[in-house]
C-alpha positions in Angstrom: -7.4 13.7 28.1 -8.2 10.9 30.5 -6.3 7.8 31.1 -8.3 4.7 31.7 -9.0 1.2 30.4 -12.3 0.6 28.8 -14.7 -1.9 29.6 -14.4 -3.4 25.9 -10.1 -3.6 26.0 -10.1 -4.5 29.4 -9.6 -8.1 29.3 -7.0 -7.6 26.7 -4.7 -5.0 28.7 -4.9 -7.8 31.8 -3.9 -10.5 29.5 -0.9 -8.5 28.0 -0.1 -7.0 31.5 0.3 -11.2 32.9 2.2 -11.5 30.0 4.5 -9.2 30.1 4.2 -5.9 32.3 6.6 -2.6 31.4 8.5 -3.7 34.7 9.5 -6.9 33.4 9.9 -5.7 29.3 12.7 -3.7 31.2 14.6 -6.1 32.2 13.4 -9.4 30.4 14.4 -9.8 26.8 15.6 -12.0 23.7 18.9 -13.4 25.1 21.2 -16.0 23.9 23.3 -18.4 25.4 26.8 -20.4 23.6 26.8 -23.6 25.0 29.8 -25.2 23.1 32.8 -24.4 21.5 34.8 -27.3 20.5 37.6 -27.8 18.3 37.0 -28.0 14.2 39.4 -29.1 11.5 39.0 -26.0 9.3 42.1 -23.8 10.7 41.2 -20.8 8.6 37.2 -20.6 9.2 35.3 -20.8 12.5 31.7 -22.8 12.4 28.7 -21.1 14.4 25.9 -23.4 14.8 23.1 -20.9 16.0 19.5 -22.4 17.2 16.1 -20.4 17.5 13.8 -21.0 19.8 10.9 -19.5 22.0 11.7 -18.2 25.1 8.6 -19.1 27.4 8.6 -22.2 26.1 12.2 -23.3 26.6 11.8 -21.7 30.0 9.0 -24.1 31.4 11.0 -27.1 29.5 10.0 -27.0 25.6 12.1 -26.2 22.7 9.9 -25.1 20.2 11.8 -23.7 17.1 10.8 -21.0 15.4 11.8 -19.2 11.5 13.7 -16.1 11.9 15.0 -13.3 9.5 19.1 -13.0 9.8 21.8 -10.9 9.4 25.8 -12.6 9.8 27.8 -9.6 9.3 31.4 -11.1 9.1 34.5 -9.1 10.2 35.1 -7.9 6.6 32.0 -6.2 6.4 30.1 -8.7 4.2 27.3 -10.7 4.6 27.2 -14.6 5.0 25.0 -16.3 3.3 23.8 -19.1 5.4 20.7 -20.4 3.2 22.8 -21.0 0.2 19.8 -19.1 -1.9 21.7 -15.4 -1.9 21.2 -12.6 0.6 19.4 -9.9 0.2 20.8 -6.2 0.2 20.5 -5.1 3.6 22.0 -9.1 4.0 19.2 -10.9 5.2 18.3 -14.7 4.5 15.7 -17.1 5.8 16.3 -19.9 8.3 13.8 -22.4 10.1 14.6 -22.8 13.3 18.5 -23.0 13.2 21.0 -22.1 10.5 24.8 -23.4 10.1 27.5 -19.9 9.5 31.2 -20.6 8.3 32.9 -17.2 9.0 36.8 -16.0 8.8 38.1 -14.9 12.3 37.3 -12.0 14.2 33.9 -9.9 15.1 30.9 -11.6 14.0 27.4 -10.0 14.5 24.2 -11.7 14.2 20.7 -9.9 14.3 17.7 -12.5 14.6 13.8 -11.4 14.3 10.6 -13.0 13.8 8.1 -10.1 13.1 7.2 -7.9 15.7 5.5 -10.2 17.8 8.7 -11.3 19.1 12.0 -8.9 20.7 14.7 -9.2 18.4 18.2 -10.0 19.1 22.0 -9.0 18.2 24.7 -11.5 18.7 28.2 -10.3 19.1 30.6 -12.9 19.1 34.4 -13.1 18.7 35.1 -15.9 15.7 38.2 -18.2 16.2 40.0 -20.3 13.5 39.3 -23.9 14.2 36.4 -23.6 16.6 33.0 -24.5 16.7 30.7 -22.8 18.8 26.7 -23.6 19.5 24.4 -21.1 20.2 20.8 -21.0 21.4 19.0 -17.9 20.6 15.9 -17.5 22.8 13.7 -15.0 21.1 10.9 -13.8 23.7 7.5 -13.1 22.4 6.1 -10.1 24.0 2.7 -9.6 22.4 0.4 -11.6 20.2 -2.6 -9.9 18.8 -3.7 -13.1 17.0 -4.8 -14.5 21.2 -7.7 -11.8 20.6 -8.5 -12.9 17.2 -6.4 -10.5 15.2 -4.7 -12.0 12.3 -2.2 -10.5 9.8 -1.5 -11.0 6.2 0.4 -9.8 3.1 -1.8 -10.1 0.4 0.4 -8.7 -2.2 3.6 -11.0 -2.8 5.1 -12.2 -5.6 7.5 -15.7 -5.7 8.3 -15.8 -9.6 7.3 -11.8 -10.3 10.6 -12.1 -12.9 12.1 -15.0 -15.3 15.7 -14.9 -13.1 16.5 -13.0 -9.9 19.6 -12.5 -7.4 17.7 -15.0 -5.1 17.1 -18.6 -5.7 13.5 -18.5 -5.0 10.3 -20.9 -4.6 7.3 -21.2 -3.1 8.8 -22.9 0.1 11.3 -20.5 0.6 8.5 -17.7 0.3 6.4 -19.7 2.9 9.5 -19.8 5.6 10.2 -16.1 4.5 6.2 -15.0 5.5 6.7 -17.4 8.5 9.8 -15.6 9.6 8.1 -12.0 9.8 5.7 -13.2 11.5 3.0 -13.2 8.8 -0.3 -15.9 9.4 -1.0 -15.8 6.0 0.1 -14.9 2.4 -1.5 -14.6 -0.7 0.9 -14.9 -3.7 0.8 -12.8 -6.7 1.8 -14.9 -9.6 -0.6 -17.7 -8.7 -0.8 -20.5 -11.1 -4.2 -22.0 -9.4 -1.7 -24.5 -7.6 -4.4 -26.1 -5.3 -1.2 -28.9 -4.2 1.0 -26.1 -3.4 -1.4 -24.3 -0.7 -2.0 -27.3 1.0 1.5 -28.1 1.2 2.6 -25.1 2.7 -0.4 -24.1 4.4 -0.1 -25.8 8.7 -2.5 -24.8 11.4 -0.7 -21.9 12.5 0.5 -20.3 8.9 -1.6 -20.6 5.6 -0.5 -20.0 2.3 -3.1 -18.7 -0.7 -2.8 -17.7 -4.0 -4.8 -15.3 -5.9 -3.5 -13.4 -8.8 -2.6 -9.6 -9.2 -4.5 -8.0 -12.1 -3.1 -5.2 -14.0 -6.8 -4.3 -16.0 -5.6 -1.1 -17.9 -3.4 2.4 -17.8 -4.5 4.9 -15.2 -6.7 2.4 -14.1 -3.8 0.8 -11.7 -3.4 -2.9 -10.0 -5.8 -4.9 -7.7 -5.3 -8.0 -5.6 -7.9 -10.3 -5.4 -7.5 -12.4 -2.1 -10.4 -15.0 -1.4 -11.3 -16.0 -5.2 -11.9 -19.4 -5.4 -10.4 -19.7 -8.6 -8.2 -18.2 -11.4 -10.1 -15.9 -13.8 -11.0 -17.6 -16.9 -9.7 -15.7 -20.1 -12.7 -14.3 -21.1 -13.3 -12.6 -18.1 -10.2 -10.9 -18.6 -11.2 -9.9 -21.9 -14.6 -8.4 -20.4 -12.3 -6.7 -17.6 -10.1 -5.4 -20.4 -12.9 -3.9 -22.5 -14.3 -2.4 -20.0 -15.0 1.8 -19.6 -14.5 0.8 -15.8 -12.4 -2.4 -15.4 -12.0 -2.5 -12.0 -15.8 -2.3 -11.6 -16.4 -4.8 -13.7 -13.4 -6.6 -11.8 -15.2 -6.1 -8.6 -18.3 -7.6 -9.9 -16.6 -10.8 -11.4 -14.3 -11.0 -8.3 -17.3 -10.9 -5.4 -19.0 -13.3 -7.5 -15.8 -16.0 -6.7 -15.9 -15.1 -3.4 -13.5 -12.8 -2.9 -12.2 -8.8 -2.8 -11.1 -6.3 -4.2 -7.6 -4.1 -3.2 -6.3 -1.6 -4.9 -2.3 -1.8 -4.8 0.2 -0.1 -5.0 -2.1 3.1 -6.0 0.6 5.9 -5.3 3.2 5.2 -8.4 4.5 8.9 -8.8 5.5 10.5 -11.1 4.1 8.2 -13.1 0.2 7.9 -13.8 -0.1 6.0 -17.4 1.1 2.0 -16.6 0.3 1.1 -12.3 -1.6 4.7 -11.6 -4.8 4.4 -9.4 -6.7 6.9 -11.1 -9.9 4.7 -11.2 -10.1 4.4 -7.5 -11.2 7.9 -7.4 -13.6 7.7 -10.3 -15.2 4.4 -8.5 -15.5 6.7 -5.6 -16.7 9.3 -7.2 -19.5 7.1 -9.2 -20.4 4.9 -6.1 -18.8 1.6 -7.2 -15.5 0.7 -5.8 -13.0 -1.9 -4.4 -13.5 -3.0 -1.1 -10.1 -2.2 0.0 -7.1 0.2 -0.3 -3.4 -0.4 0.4 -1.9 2.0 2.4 2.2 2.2 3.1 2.7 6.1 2.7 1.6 9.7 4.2 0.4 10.6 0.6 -1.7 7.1 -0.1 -3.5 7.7 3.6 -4.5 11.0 1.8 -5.8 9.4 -1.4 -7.6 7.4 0.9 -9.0 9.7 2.9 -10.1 11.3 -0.4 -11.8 8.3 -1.0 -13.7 8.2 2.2 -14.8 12.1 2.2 -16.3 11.0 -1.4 -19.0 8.8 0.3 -16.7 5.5 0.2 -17.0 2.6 3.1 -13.6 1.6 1.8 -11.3 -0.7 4.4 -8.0 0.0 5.0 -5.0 -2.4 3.7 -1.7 -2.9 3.5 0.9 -5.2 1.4 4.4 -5.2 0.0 4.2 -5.7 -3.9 7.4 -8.0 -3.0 9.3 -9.4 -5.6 11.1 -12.0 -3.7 14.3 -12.9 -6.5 15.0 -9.5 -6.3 18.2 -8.3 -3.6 16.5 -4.9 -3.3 13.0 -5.8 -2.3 11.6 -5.3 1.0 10.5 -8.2 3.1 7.4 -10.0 3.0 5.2 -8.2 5.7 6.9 -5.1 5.5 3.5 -3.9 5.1 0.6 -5.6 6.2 -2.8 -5.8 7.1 -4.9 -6.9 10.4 -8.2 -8.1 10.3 -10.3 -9.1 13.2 -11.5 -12.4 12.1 -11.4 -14.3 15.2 -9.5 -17.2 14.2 -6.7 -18.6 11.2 -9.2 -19.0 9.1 -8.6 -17.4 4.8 -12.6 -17.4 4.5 -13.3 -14.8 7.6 -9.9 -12.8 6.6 -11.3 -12.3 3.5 -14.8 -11.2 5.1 -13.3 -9.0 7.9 -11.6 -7.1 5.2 -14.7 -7.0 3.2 -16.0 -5.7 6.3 -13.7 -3.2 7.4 -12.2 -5.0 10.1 -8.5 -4.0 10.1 -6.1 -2.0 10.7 -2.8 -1.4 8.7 1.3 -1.1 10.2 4.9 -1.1 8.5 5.2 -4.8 10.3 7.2 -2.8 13.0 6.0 -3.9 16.4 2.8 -1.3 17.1 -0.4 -2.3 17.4 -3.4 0.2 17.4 -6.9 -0.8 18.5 -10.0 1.8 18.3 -13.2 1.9 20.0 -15.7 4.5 20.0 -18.5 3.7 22.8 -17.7 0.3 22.6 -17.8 0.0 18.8 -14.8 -1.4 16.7 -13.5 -0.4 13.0 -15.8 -1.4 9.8 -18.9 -0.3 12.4 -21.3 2.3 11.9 -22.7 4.2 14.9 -26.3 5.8 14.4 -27.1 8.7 16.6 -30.0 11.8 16.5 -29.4 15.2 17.8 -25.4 15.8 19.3 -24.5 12.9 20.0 -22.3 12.1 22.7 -19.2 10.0 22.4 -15.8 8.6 23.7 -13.1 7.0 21.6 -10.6 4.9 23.5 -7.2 4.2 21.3 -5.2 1.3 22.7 -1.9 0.9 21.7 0.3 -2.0 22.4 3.8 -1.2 21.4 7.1 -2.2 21.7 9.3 0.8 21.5 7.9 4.5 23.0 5.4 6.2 21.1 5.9 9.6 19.0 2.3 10.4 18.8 -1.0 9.2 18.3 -3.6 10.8 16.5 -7.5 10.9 16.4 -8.5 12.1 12.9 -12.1 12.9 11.7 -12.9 13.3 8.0 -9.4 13.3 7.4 -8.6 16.0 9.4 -6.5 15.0 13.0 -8.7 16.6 15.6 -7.1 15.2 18.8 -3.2 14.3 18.5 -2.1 12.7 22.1 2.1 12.4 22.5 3.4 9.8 25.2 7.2 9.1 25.4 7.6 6.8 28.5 8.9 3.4 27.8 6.2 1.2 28.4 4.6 -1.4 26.4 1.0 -0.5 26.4 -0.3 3.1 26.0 -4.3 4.0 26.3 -5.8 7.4 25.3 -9.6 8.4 25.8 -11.2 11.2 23.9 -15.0 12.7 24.3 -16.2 14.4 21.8 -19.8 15.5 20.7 -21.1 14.9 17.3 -23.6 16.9 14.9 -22.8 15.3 11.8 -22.1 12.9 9.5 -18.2 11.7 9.9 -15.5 8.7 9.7 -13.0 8.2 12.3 -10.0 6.8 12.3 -6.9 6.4 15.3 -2.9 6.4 13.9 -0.2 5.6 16.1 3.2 6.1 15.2 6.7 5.5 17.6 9.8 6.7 18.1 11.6 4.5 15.5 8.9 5.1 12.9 6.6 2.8 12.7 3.3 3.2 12.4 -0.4 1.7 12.4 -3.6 3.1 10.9 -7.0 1.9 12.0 -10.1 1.5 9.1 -12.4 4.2 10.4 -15.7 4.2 12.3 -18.5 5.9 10.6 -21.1 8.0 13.1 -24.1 8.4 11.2 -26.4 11.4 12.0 -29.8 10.5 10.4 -29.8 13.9 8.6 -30.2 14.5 5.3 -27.4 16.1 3.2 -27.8 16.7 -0.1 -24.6 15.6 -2.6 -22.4 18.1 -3.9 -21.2 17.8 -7.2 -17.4 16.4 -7.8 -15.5 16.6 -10.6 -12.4 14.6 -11.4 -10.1 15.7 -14.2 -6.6 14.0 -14.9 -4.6 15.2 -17.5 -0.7 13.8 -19.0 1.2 14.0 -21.9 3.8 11.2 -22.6 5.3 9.4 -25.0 4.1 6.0 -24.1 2.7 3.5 -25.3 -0.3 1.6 -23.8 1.5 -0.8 -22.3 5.4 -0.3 -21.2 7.0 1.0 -24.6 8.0 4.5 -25.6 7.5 6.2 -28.9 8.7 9.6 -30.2 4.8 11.2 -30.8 3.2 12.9 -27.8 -0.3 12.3 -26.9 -2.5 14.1 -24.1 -5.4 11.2 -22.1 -7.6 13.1 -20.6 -10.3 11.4 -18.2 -13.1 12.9 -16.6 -15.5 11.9 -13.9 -18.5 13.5 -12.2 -21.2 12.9 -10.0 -24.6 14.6 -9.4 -24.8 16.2 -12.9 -23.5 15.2 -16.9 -20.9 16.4 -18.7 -21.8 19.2 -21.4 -18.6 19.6 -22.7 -14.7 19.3 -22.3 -12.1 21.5 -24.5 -8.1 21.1 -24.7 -6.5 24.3 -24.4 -3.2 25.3 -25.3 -1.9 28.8 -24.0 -5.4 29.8 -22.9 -6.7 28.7 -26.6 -9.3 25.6 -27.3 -7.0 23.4 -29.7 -10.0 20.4 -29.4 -13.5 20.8 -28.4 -15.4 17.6 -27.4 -19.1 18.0 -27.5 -21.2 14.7 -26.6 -23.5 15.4 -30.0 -20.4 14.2 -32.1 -20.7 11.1 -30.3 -18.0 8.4 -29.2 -15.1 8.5 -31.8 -12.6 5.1 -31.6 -11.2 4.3 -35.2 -8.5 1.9 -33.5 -11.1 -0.3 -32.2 -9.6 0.2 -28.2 -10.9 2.5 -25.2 -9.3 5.5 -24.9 -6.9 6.3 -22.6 -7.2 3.5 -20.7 -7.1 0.0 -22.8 -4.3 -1.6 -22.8 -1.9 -3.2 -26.0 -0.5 -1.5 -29.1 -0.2 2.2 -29.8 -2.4 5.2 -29.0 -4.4 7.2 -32.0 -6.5 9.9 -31.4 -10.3 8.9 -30.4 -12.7 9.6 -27.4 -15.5 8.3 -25.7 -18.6 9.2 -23.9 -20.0 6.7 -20.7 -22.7 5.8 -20.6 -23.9 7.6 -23.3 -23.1 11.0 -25.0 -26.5 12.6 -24.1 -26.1 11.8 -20.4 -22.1 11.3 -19.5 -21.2 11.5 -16.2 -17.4 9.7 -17.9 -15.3 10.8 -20.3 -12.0 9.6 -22.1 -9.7 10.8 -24.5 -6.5 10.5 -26.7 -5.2 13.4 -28.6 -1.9 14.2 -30.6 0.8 16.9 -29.6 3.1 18.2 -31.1 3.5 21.8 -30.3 4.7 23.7 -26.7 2.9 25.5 -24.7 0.5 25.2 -21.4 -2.2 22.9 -21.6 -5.3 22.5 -19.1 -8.4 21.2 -19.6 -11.5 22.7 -19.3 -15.1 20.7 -18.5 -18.9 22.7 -19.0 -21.3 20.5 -17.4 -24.7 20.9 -16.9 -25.8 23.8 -15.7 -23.0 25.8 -17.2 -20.8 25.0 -13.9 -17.4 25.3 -15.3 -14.3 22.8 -13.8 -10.4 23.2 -14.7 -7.3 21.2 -14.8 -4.2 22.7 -14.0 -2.3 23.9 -16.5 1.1 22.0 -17.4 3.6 22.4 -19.8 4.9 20.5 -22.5 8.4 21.3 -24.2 8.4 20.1 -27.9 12.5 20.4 -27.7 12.5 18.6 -24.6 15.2 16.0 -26.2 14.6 13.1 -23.5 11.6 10.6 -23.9 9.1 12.6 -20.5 5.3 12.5 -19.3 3.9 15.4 -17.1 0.6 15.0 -15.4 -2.0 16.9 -13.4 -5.1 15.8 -11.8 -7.3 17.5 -9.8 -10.6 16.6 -8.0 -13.0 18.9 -6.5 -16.2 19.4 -4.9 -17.6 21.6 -2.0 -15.3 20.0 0.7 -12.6 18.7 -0.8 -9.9 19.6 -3.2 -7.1 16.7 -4.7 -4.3 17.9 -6.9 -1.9 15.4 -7.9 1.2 16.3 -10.0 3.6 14.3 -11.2 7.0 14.9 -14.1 9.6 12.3 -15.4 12.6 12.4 -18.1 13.7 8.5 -19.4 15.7 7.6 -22.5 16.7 10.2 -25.3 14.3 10.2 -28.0 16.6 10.0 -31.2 18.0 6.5 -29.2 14.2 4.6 -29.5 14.0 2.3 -32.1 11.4 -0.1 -33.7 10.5 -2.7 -32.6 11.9 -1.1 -28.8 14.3 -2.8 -26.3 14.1 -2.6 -23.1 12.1 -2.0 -19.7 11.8 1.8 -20.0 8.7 3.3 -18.0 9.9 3.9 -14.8 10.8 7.4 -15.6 14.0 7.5 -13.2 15.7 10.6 -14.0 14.3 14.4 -13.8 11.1 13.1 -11.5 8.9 15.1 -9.8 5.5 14.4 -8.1 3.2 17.0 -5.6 0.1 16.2 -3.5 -2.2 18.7 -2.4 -4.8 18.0 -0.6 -7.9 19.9 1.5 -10.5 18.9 3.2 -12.8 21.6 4.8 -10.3 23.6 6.4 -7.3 20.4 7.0 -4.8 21.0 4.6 -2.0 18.2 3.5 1.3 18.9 1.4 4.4 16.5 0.1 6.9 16.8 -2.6 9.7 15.1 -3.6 12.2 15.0 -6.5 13.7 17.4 -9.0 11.7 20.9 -7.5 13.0 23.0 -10.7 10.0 20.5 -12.8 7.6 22.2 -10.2 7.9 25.2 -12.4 6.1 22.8 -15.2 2.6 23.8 -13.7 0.4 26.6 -13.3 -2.5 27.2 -11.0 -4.6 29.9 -9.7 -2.6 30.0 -6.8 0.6 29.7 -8.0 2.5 31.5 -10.0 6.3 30.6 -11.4 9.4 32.3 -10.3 10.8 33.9 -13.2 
C-alpha cells in the first residue's frame, strides 16, 4: 500500500486542506457564544433565544443563517418542543435559522446539526427562572462535496405517507427538514403533480421535486421514479399492473417521461409477498432492469452485488422511505445518494444516476471518492491482455476511519484500516487484471457510518460465454394480494432463467410431487389476475407461462395448502438440468396467521438464498370483511441471507433462530 495523492483528486485534497487542515479540525470547531441574559417576567420558566449561523461567514463579518436539526433536552429529561409541530422520538424538531425554547430551571442541553457538511454542536447551559438568555450558535462547515460538483438527494420521502401522524406536517416543513440535513434536493413520495409547490420551495441552493412511489404488484417490490415529468396517467398504471414484469414495463413508461427507475426499500424481511424485491433479480436475470438500487444495509449491498455478478450496470442509491408524521421515522437524508452532476441542477441528477455516477452514505459525515487510472464510478475501462491498474480511494471524513475496503465482484480483495484522526484519508491499490470485473470502494468510520461507491467496470474484450441462472422463490402465507389475511394457505412460486427454457416445475411435499406444471397444459388463470404477483382481491389457484409455454424462460404460480409437511420446488429445464428450492415447512396447526419463504438463485458463480418466517394475528380472530393493518408479520420473525460468489462468502441472520429449524438444505440439517 502506497500513500499519495493522485493527479485526478489532487486539486480537491488542496482545496479541502486550505479549508480546513487536520491541524486546524483539532482545534477549530462549532462553538457558541451567550451574548445576553436579561431579566424576563415568567418567574417559573427561563426563555433561551438560540441563533444559527455559519461560522466562516460570521467570522469575516456575515451572518448567514442556516436550518438545523435540534434537540432541547430539559432538566426533567423531556424534550422541548420548539416548532410547535411535535418532536420526534429521539426529540428532534426543525428550525430555520433560530428557534425560541421556554424551559423549567436547571441543566438544559442543546444539540444542533445541519448534515454532515457541517460540525455539530452540544450546548450545555444552566436555566434560571426569570431570565432570558441569547445565544449564537456558530456551526463550522468543514467540507462540501457539492464545490466539486457532487450533489446529494433523498429521493424516497414521504410528507402525507398517512391520513394523521404525531407530527403536524406539510410540504414546507419537509422542505426546512431536507434543508436542515443538509440535503440539495428531495423528491417527495406522495406527489400530487403540484407544479406550484416545487417552485415554491425549490431556491437556488435547495430544490424540491415530486415524483410518486409505485407499488406495481407482490414480490415485485416498490420503485421511485425521480426525473418524470409528469404523474402517470391511469392507464399506464393499469398496463404496469397487468403486466408479467411490472417494473419492466414501469421502466419503459418511466424513461419515456424522462426519468429513472429505483428500486426501494428491496430488503423487507421476513416478509416477501407485499414490498419484496423479488423482480429485481428476475430483471437481472432477463437483461431488463431499473437503473438504480437503494442500498442502506450489509444484506441489500449483497442483493446488489448479486445483481451486478448477473451482468447488471445497475447504479448504486440510497433513500429513507420517510414518513415524516410519524415520531419514529428516521430523518430525511438519513440515507442518501451522491451523484456527480456538476451543478444543482434535477435534470443532470437524474442523468448521473442514470449514469452510474454516485455514491451512497447513512448521511453521517464520510465521503468516498474512487478512481481507477484516472476513471470515476458509472465508467467502463477497456483493456487487452493483463491489464495494469491503480485504484486511488479518497476519503474525506470527519471522524477516524474503521476501514476501507476495495471489493471486486463482490468479493473485498484489498481492505486498508487507518485510525489517526485526521480529516482526509487516501489509499492506492495496483492490481493486475485478466478479466472481466466491477469494482467498487466502501468506507466505513469509527462511529459507523458508511459510504459505498457505484462500481467501475474493467472490460477485458474476451469472450465468455453465459452460464445459465435460475431463480426460484417459494412462500406459503395466508395473505391476501394486497395487505389482508385469510385463514387458507397458498404456496406462489416464481421462476426465472436465463440461457435456456423451462421444461417443467413440480411442488413437492415430503419428497412427493403434489402438482406437476408442464408448459403443454398451457397458462391456467380462471380469476382473470396474474399469478402470484397481481395485486387486489384474493388468491385462487392458476399459473402462467412467459412468454409462451413452448419457450418460458418465466413462470408463476398460485396453489392451495392445506396439509404439513416440507415443501420445495423442483424446476426441469431444457436439457434435463435439474434446479431446487429449499425445502421449508409449513405447520397446518400452526394457530397464528404466518408466511415462510425461500428463494434461491444459482448459476456457476454465484449462489443467493434468501429465507425469511413470520407469526401475526391468531387465525380463529380474522373476520370478514378484515380490520386492520396486519402484514407486518411482527412477532416470531426470522430472515437468513446466504450469499457466494466464486469463493467470497456473506452470512446475516436475525430474529427468532428456533424458525431456522423451518428449512432444509443440502447442507444443513436440523438439530433434533
Amino acid at each position: 500500500m502506497t500513500m499519495k495523492i493522485s493527479k485526478f483528486w489532487a486539486p480537491l485534497a488542496i482545496s479541502i486542506l486550505l479549508r480546513l487542515t487536520p491541524a486546524k479540525l483539532a482545534t477549530v470547531s462549532s462553538h457558541f457564544e451567550i451574548f445576553e441574559v436579561a431579566d424576563w417576567h415568567n418567574q417559573e420558566k427561563c426563555r433561551i433565544w438560540v441563533k444559527i449561523v455559519d461560522a466562516s461567514a460570521f467570522a469575516n463579518g456575515k451572518e448567514i443563517k442556516i436550518p438545523a436539526r435540534v434537540i432541547v433536552k430539559v432538566s426533567d429529561g423531556s424534550y422541548y418542543d420548539g416548532s410547535g409541530r411535535g418532536v420526534y422520538r429521539d426529540g428532534r424538531f426543525y428550525a430555520d435559522g433560530e428557534f425560541i425554547a421556554e424551559v423549567p430551571p436547571g441543566k438544559t442541553e442543546i444539540s444542533l446539526s445541519c448534515g454532515p457538511n457541517y460540525i455539530p454542536l452540544k450546548i450545555a447551559v444552566e436555566a434560571k427562572p426569570g431570565k432570558e438568555m441569547k445565544i449564537i450558535a456558530k456551526l463550522l462547515k468543514w467540507f462540501s462535496p457539492q464545490d466539486f460538483g457532487w450533489f446529494c438527494g433523498d429521493n424516497h420521502v414521504h410528507v402525507r405517507h398517512d391520513p394523521v401522524g404525531e407530527i403536524k406536517m406539510d410540504e414546507e416543513y419537509g422542505a426546512l427538514q431536507a434543508r436542515a440535513e443538509g440535503l440539495d434536493y428531495i423528491t417527495e413520495a406522495d406527489a400530487k403533480g403540484q407544479k406550484e409547490i416545487e417552485e415554491k420551495l425549490s431556491k437556488t441552493w435547495f430544490l424540491y421535486r415530486q415524483a410518486a412511489e409505485i407499488r406495481p404488484g407482490c414480490f415485485v417490490g416498490h420503485a421511485n421514479t425521480p426525473g418524470i415529468n409528469r404523474q402517470l396517467y391511469r392507464e399506464e398504471l393499469a398496463k404496469i399492473m397487468k403486466s408479467v414484469f411490472p417494473m419492466q414495463t414501469l421502466r419503459e413508461i418511466v424513461h419515456n417521461l424522462g426519468g429513472i427507475v429505483i428500486y426501494t426499500h428491496p430488503f423487507p424481511a421476513p416478509r416477501l409477498h407485499w414490498m419484496g424485491s423479488v423482480e429485481c433479480l428476475s430483471d437481472a436475470i432477463t437483461g431488463n432492469y431499473a437503473d438504480a438500487f437503494d442500498i442502506s444495509n450489509r444484506p441489500e449491498e449483497i442483493i446488489w452485488f448479486t445483481l451486478l455478478n448477473l451482468g447488471a450496470k445497475i447504479a448504486a442509491s440510497g433513500s429513507t422511505d420517510a414518513a415524516l408524521v410519524r415520531k419514529g421515522t428516521i430523518p430525511p437524508g438519513a440515507r442518501r445518494v451522491y451523484a456527480y452532476s456538476g451543478k444543482l441542477d434535477y435534470r443532470a441528477i437524474v442523468d448521473a444516476i442514470r449514469s452510474g455516477r454516485t455514491f451512497v452514505t447513512n448521511g453521517g459525515p464520510i465521503f468516498t471518492f474512487f478512481t481507477i487510472n484516472g476513471k470515476g464510478v458509472g465508467e467502463t475501462i477497456s483493456f487487452s491482455g493483463d491489464g495494469k491498474f491503480s485504484a486511488n480511494i479518497t476519503i474525506f471524513h470527519l471522524n477516524p476511519l474503521r476501514s476501507a475496503e476495495l471489493i471486486r465482484n463482490g468479493k473485498v480483495i484489498q481492505k486498508f484500516s487507518q485510525n489517526a484522526s485526521t480529516s482526509k484519508t487516501i489509499f492506492v491499490h495496483d492490481f493486475v487484471e485478466k478479466e472481466d470485473a466491477w469494482y467498487v470502494a466502501r468506507a466505513e468510520d469509527i462511529m459507523g457510518n458508511w459510504a459505498i461507491t457505484s462500481p467501475i467496470y474493467l472490460n477485458s474484450g474476451r469472450e465468455v460465454k453465459p452460464s445459465t441462472a435460475c431463480l426460484i422463490a417459494l412462500q406459503i402465507g395466508n395473505f391476501t394480494r394486497l395487505t389482508e389475511l385469510r385463514r387458507n394457505f397458498f404456496a406462489h412460486i416464481i421462476v426465472t432463467v436465463s440461457q435456456t427454457t423451462i421444461e417443467k416445475v413440480a411442488l413437492l411435499r415430503d419428497g412427493n410431487v403434489i402438482c406437476e406444471f408442464n408448459p403443454q397444459n398451457g397458462n391456467y388463470t380462471p380469476s382473470g389476475k396474474i399469478p402470484v404477483i397481481e395485486l387486489g382481491g384474493e388468491y385462487s389457484e392458476g399459473w402462467i407461462w412467459h412468454p409462451k409455454p413452448e419457450q418460458c424462460f418465466h413462470f408463476l404460480a398460485d396453489f392451495p395448502v392445506k396439509a404439513s409437511g416440507w415443501y420445495k420446488v423442483e424446476v426441469v429445464t431444457k436439457g434435463s438440468c435439474i434446479f431446487q428450492s429449499e425445502e421449508i415447512y409449513f405447520d397446518e396447526n400452526n394457530p397464528n396467521s404466518h408466511q415462510i419463504s425461500a428463494l434461491s438463485l444459482k448459476s456457476q458463480a454465484i449462489v443467493l438464498r434468501l429465507r425469511g418466517y413470520g407469526e401475526e394475528m391468531p387465525l380463529n380472530e380474522i373476520k370478514i370483511p378484515f380490520v386492520g393493518d396486519h402484514w407486518w408479520y411482527p412477532k416470531n420473525s426470522f430472515w437468513e441471507l446466504e450469499a457466494i460468489f466464486t469463493d467470497a462468502k456473506h452470512h446475516f441472520a436475525s430474529g427468532w433462530m428456533k424458525a431456522r429449524e423451518k428449512f432444509k438444505s443440502s447442507d444443513y440439517k436440523s438439530e433434533g
